[in-house]
N, C-alpha and C positions, 0 to 999 in steps of 0.2 A: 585596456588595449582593444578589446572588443567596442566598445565603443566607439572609439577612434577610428577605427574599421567602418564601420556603418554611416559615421559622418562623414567619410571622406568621400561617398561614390551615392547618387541615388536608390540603388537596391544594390543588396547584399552577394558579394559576386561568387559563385560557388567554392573558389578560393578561403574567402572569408567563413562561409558556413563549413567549410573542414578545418579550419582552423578555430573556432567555433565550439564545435565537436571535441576537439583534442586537448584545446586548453582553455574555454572558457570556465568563467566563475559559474556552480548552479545556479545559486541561487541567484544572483544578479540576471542569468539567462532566462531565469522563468519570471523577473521583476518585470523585463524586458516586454517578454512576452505576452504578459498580464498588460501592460500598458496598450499596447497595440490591439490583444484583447478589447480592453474596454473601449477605446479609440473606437473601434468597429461596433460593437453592443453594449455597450453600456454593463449591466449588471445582468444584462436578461442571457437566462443560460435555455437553449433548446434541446428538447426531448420526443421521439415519437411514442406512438402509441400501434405495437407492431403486432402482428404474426408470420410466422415463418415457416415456409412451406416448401420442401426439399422433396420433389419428385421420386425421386431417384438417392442410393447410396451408392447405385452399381456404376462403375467409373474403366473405362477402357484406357485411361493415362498413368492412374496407378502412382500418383506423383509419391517423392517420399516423404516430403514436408506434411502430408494430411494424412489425417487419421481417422477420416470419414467415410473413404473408399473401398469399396467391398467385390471382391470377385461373385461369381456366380453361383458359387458353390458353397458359399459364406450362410451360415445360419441366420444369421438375423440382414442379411441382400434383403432389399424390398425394393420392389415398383408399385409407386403409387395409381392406379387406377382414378379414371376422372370422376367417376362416381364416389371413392372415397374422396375425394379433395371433397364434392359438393359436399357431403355431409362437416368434412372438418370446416368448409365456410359457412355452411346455416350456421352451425354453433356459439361462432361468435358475430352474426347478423347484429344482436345489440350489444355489441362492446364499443362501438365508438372509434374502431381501429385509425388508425393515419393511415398506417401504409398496410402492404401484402409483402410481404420480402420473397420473391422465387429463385430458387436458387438449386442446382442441383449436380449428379455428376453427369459425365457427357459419356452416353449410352444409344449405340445406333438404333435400336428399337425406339427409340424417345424422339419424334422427328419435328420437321416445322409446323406438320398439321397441328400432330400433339398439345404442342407449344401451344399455336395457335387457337385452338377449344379452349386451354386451359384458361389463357388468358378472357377470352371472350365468357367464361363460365366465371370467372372472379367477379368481373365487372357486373357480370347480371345479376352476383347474388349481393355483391357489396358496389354500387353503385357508387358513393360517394369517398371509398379509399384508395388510394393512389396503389397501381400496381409497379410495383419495383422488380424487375425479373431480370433473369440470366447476366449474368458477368458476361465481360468479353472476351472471357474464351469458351463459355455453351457458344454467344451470338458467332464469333470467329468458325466453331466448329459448325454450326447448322448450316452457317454462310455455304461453306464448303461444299457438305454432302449433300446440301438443295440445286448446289450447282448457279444459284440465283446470284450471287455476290454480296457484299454486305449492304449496298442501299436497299437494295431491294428488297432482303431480309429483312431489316429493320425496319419501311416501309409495314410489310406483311404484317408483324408484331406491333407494329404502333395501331394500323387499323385493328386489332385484334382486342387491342387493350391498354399495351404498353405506354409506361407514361415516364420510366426512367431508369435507369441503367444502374445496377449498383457496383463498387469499387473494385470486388472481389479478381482473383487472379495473377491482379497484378506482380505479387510477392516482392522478387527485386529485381530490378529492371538488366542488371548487369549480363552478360551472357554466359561469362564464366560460373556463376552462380546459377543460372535455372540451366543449366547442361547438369549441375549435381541434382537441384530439389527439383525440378519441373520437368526434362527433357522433351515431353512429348508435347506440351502444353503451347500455344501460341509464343511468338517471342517479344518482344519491349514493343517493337514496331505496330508486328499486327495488332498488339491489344490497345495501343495508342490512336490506333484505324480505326475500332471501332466506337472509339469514345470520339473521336473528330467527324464521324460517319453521325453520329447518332445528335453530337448537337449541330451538325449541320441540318438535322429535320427536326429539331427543335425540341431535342431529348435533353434533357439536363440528368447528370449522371454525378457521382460521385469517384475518389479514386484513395485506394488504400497503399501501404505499404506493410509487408510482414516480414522483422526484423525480429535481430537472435539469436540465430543461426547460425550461418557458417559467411554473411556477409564481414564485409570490412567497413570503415567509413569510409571511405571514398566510395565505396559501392551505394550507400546512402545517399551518400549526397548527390550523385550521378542520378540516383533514382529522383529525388526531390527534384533534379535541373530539369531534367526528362516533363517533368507532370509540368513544373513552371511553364516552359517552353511553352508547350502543348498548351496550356489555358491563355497565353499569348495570343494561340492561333485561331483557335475556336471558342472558350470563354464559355464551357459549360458546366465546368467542373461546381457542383457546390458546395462539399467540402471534402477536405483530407483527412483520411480514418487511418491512425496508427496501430496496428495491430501486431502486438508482442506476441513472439512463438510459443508455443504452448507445445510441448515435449512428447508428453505422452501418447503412447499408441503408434508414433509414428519411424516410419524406417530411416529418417532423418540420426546420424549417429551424433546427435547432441543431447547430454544429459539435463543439463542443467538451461531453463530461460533466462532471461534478461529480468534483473529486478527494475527498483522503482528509481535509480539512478541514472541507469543509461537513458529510460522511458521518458523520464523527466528532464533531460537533452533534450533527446530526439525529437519529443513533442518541444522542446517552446525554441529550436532551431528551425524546428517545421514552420512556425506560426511566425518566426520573423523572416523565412527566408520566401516563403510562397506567400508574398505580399497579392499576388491576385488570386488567393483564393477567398471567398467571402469568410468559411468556417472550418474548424479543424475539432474533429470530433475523436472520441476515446470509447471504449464500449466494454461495460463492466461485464461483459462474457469472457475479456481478456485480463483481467486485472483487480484487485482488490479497491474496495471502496475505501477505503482512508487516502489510497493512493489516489484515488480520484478526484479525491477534493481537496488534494496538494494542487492536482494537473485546473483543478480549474480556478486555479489562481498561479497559471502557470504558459497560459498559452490555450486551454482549452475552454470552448463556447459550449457545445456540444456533445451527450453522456448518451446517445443512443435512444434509453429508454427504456421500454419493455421488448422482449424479443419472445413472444408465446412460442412453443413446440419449438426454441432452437436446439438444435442437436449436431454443429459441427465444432461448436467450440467444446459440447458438452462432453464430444467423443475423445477430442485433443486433452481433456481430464480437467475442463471449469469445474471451479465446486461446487455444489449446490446456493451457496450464498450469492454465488458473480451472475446474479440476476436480478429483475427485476418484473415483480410481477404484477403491479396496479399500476393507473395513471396518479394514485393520491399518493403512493411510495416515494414513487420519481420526486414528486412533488413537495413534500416532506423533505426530503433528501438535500432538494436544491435550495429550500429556504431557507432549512437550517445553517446553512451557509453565510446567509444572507442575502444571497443571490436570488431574481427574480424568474421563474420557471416559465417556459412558455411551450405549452406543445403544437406540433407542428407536423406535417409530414415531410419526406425527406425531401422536397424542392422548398423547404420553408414556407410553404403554405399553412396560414392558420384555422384549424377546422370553422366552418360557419356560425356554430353555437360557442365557439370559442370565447374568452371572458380578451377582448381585445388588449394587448399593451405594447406601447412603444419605444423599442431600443434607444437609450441618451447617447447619440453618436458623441460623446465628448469623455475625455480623459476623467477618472475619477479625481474629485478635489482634494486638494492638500490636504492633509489633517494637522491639526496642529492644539496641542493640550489648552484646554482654560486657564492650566497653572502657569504656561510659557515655558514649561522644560522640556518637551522633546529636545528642541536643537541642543541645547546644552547636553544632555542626555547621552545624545548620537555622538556627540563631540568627543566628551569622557569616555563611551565605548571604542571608539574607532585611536582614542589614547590609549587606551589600557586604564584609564583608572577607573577607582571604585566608585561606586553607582551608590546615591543612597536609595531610600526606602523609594520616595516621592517621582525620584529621577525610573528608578525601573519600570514601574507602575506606567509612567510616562509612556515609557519605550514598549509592555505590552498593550495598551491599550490605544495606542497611536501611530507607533511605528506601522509600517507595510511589513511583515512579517518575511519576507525576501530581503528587503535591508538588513534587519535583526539579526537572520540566517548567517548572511555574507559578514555581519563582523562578528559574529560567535566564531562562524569558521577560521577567520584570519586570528581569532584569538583562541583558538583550541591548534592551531598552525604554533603557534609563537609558546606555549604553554606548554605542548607534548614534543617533547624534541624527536626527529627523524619521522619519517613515513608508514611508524609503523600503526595499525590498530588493532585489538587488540580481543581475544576471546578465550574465556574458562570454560575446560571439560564437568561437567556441575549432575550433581542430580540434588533434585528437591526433594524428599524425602517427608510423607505426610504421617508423622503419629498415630493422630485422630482428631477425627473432625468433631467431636464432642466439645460441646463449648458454652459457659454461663455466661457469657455475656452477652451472645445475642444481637450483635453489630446490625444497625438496619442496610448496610453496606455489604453486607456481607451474604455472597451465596452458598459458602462451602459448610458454616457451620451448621451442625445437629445437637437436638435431644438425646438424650439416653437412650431415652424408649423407640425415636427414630428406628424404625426399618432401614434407612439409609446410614444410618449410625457403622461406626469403625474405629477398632485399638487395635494397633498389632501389635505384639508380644517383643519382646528383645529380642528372642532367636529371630521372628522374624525381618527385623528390622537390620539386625546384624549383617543376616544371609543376603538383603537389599542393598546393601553396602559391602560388602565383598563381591557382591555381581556387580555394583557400577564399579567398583576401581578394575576389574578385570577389563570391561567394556573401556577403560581408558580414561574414567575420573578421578580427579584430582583432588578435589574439595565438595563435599557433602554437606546441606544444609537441611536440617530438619528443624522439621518448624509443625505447627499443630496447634489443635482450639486448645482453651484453656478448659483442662478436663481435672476435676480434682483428683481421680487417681494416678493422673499424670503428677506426681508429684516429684519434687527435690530430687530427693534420693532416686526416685525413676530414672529420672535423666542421670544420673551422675555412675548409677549401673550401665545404663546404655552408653552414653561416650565411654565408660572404661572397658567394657567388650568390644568395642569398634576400634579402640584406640589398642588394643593386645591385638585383636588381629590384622589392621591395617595401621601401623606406625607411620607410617609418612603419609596417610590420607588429612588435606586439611577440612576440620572438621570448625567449616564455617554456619553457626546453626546459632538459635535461640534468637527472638528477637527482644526488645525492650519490653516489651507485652507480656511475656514470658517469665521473664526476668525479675518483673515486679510483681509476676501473679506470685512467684514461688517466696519472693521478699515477704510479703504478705500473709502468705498461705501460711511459712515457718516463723514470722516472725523478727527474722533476720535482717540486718541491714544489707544493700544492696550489694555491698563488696565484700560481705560474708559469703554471700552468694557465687557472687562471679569469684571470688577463688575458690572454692569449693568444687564449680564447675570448670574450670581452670584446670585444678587437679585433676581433674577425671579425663581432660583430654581437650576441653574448649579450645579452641585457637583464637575466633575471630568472633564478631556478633552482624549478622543482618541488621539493616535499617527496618525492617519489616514493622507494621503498627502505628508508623509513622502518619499515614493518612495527609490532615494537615492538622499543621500544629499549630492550630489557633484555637482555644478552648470555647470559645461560639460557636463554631462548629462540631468541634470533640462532643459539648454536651446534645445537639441534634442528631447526629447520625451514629454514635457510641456512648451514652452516657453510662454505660457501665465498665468503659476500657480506661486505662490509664490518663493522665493528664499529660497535657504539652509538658509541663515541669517535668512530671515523671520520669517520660522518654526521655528526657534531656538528660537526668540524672541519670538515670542506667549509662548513656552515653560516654558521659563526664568522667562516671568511675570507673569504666572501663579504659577510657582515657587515659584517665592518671594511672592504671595500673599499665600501661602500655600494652596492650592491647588495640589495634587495628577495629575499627569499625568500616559503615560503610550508612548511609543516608538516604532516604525516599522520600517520594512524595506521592499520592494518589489527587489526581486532582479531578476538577468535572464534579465535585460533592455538590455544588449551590455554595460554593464560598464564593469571596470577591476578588477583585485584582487583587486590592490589599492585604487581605489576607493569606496568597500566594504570595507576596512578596515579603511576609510578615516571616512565613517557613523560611524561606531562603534565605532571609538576615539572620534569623536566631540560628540555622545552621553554620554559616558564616562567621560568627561570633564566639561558638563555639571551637571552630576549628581556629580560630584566630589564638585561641588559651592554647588547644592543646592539642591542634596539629594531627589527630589521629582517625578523623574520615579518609579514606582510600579513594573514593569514588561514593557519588549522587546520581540515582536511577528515579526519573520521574515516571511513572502510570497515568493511566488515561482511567475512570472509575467506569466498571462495566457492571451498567444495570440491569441485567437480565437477571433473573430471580431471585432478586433484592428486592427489600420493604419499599425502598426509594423509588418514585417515580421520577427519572432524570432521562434526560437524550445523553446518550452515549454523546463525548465530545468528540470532534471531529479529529481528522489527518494533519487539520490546517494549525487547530490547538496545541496539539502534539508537537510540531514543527519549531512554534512558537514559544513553549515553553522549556523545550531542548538551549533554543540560542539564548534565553532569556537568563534560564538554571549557568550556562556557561558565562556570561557575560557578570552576572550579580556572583558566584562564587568563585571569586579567582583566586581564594587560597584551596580549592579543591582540586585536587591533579585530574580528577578523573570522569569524565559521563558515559553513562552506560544506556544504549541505542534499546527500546525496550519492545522485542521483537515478539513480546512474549504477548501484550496486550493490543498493538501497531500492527501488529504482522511484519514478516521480513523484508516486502517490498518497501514500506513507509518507513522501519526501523533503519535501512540501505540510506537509503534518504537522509538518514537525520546527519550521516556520518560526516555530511558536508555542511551541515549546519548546527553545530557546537559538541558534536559528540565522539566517540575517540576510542569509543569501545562496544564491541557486538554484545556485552554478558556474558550469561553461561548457554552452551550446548545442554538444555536439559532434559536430561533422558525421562523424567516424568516431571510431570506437574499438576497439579489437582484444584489450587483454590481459584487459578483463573475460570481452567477448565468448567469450574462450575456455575459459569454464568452461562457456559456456551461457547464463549471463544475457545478455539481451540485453532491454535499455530502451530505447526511443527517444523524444526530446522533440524538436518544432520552437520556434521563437522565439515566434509566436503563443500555440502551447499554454503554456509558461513565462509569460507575458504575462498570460495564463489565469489560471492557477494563481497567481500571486502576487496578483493582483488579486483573489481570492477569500478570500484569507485578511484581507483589507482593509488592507494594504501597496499602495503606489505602487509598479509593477513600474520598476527603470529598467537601463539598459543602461549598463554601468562599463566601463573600462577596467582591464587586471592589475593595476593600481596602484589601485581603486578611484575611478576620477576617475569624473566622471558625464556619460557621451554622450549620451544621452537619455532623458527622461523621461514615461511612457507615462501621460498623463492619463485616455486611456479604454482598457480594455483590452474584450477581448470575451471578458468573462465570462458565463455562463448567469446569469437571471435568477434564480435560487435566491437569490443573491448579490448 
């Protein structure tokens, strides 16, 4: 229907973009937008090379949306001095900068001279980097209290230094809305003044939007019409910076931002609706990097870059990771994509010394496999039926992963009946991390002798489990390295303390790894085992150890963990004994298509006997202090192997969003491209943790987040039963 919309009129009528908005497909909305994308650049993705320079925190407007702004009286107020500015710009004399970003709050001590030094002191000490200063509401405010007007200002600041306007201010253009977050700040008008003011003298400027809030969609897209219009008239703008709210610190009463659903809208609505904007950029000060390189196969050209000494996102509470701090990072960043990097300063200029490359104004070409099965492929999925081995393979390594997306969705639509999706109150529960095996994957395991070494006792493993069900958990899974004191009988004492003192806790724990160490360890066969641990209180088993199950692999990155067979077995007899399971994948090891899709049939195959996987949870392999040198795989992987996992298992009811490796905003994301369930809420977690990553969700937020994608959030039990169903969530008005 979106479609049909678009062909029937030359540009898309703000009608259409709320309409858009409300009921478009994503994934097809960011295929869209990826097309028009490349149409415009080809592959090549732009980046600067910044520092940022914020005069002032002392701000007389006091908005409530910012969290930058500081009274007089405030400990850490600062005025920057032009003598400190010189020394912060010698410093980086040989970094190679694009731009200066000036930016700052509007403070009547801070005048046009001020301005004026400042800028002319940039240029002299960095001659060759483009100074990007004041928003249009410092210039609207100088205008003012100079009494000069705004040509004349802008004039002043152009011979001074200035060389282009950046977006900031804007927020949302509606009036109802900056009367709550901006009141004293310029209105839609005057800031639209001074961007029509500015490239009438030959200023090229940019223009953002900051949504999340307390906006509506119509308020959006009224914003979006507003900038259209306005680049109509004057034709300066050179790109659209989306910038998502960021919470913290600010008197704004919204808790919760916008994840990577709405974002991922907004951005590739933006990109098809402001057809005369040349670029539409995103900036990892607002947003998680997985997320990002969904968005740039999604409608976005442009990732910002480096932003040195930025501190207004940093105060609104970015993490320390939503940066970036080399020109070779960015760089890294963009190829591993695929994508070709090019830096630039913010008027798209390429530095002098630059390694020259030219955007392929043309539509990326077809792909289409050497064996002739994609279309057959597309065909069978967009059917319903089963995919063989050949045919998947096809669909990951050929499909446009926005295709993929949009029928996993439409077949996770048709497979999960009703609106609902679906999340466990969980705590993971670590033993110890003591372990003979030794996984070169692995970051959490230790030695005995390890200093970093840990067993915790029954009692206290017990009292960790009587605090998460108090806290509201449901199902407890413990899990831990294979430690030989951790033996049999260990476990089978610990579930029966846990299971006297919390009888209705399900005690989903042990994975296949586990399971055969203890087979092994006693001797026993495997369904000696599992009823023994049965008795003692077992309910369920994790897919946990899973990795991939292709033993070329198993013997490279585990050759002392169990076998694909192995896992399988534990699986099977748990199976037959009726017993629920549940299925993983770690992918990103250096395995191949093939052998992802080799996992996915033999799981497939198995549930085809006997029916008893619940639900399939893929991972992304996070190599931070693992023996393995690998790049962490990407946002776009992740995406990919979500619709892929839904599409190859369709005797599996169940996929689970994996927020835990993803983060919440890419995990949001997957919900519309073959996934159906948030996971567990987990109050601890350790073996990701120990690479680094570290995500945290509360139930609230997940509540959020589900509610956004416009899913009924409800609360399941391991078995998918439904505890509660969350009629109103507290999702941001965006939504």
């Amino acid at each position: 229907m979106i479609a049909k919309l678009q062909n029937t009129a030359p540009r898309i009528s703000p009608a259409e973009a709320l309409q858009m908005l409300r009921e478009g497909d994503t994934a097809e909305l960011m295929g869209r937008a990826d097309a028009v994308r490349r149409q415009l650049h080809g592959d090549v993705t732009y980046f600067t090379h910044s520092l940022n320079i914020n005069p002032t925190n002392l701000c007389k407007v006091r908005c409530a949306l910012c969290a930058f702004w500081r009274d007089g009286a405030a400990p850490d107020a600062y005025i920057q001095s032009l003598e400190k500015i010189r020394e912060q710009l010698s410093k980086v004399r040989n970094e190679g900068l694009t731009d200066l970003h000036i930016v700052g709050g509007l403070w009547d001590d801070m005048d046009l001279a001020y301005h004026e030094a400042l800028f002319k002191l940039a240029k002299e000490i960095l001659p060759t980097t483009l100074v990007q200063g004041l928003t249009a509401v410092e210039i609207h405010d100088l205008a003012q209290r100079s009494g000069l007007g705004l040509e004349a200002t802008l004039r002043r600041l152009q011979a001074a230094g200035l060389e282009a306007v950046p977006g900031g201010g804007a927020e949302i253009f509606a009036p109802a809305v900056r009367k709550r977050i901006c009141p004293k700040k310029c209105n839609a008008a005057e800031w639209l003044a001074v961007h029509e003011q500015a490239h009438a003298l030959g200023i090229g400027s940019n223009a953002t939007m900051l949504f999340g809030h307390i906006e509506s969609l119509e308020d959006i897209v009224d914003h979006l019409t507003r900038l259209r219009d306005q680049q109509d008239r004057s034709g300066g703008f050179q790109a659209f910076i989306a910038l998502p709210f960021q919470t913290k610190g600010t008197k704004l009463k919204v808790t919760r931002g916008v994840g990577g659903y709405p974002i991922a809208r907004v951005v590739a609505v933006a990109r098809l609706f402001l057809d005369n904007f040349p670029h539409v950029r995103v900036l990892v000060n607002y947003m998680d990097r997985k997320l990002i390189q969904a968005l740039l196969f999604g409608g976005v050209d442009d990732i910002g870059g480096t932003s040195l000494d930025e501190r207004i996102a940093r105060a609104a509470g970015a993490a320390e990771c939503q940066r970036f701090t080399s020109v070779e990072e960015v760089e890294n960043f963009i190829s591993d994509l695929g994508l070709t990097p090019r830096l630039v300063n913010s008027l798209y200029q390429e530095p002098a010394a630059a390694p020259k490359h030219r955007a392929v104004a043309v539509p990326a070409p077809r792909r289409v496999t050497a064996s002739g099965k994609l279309e057959v492929a597309l065909q069978k999925a967009k059917d319903g039926q089963r995919l063989s081995a050949e045919e998947a393979v096809a669909l990951h390594d050929e499909a446009d992963w926005q295709q993929l997306a949009d029928l996993a969705h439409q077949r996770r639509l048709q497979q999960v009946p009703g609106r609902l999706a679906t999340f466990v109150m969980d705590r993971n529960i670590s033993t110890t991390n003591i372990c003979e095996t030794g996984c070169k994957f692995c970051a959490f395991y230790s030695s005995a002798k390890s200093p970093k070494a840990f067993s915790y006792t029954i009692e206290e493993l017990v009292a960790t489990a009587v605090e998460s069900a108090a806290q509201g958990a449901t199902q407890i899974l413990l899990q831990g390295g294979l430690n030989p004191e951790f033996d049999l009988a260990f476990y089978e004492r610990l579930l029966a303390a846990i299971r006297a003192r919390l009888p209705n806790l399900c005690l989903h724990s042990l994975s296949p790894t586990e399971i055969n160490f203890f087979a092994r360890q006693e001797k026993l066969p495997v369904q000696t085992v599992l009823e023994r641990l049965r008795a003692a209180g077992l309910d369920s088993l994790p897919g946990g150890g899973a990795e991939i199950l292709v033993d070329a692999v198993r013997q490279r990155i585990s050759p002392r963990k169990l076998t694909a067979d192995q896992w399988f077995e534990v699986m099977e007899t748990a199976q037959r004994m009726g017993m629920k399971t549940t299925a993983t994948m770690v992918y990103g090891l250096g395995e191949t298509t093939a052998q992802r899709v080799e996992h996915l049939a033999r799981v497939r195959d198995v549930q085809d006997r006997y029916g008893g996987f619940t639900a399939f949870i893929p991972w992304s392999f996070q190599p931070n202090h693992t023996q393995l040198k690998l790049r962490a795989a990407s946002g776009v992987d992740y995406l990919r192997i979500v619709a892929l996992a839904r599409l190859v298992l369709d005797n599996v009811p169940h996929l689970q969003a994996g927020w835990v490796t993803e983060g919440p905003e890419l995990a949001q994301l997957a919900l519309v491209c073959g996934a159906d369930d948030f996971g567990g809420v987990l109050m601890e977690e350790k073996v990701v943790r120990a690479t680094g990553v570290s995500y945290n969700v509360a139930a609230d937020q997940v509540v959020a987040l589900i509610a956004q994608t416009g899913f009924t959030p409800a609360q399941r039990t391991t078995q998918y039963g439904i505890l509660r169903v969350h009629d109103r969530a507290p999702a941001p008005a965006t939504v």
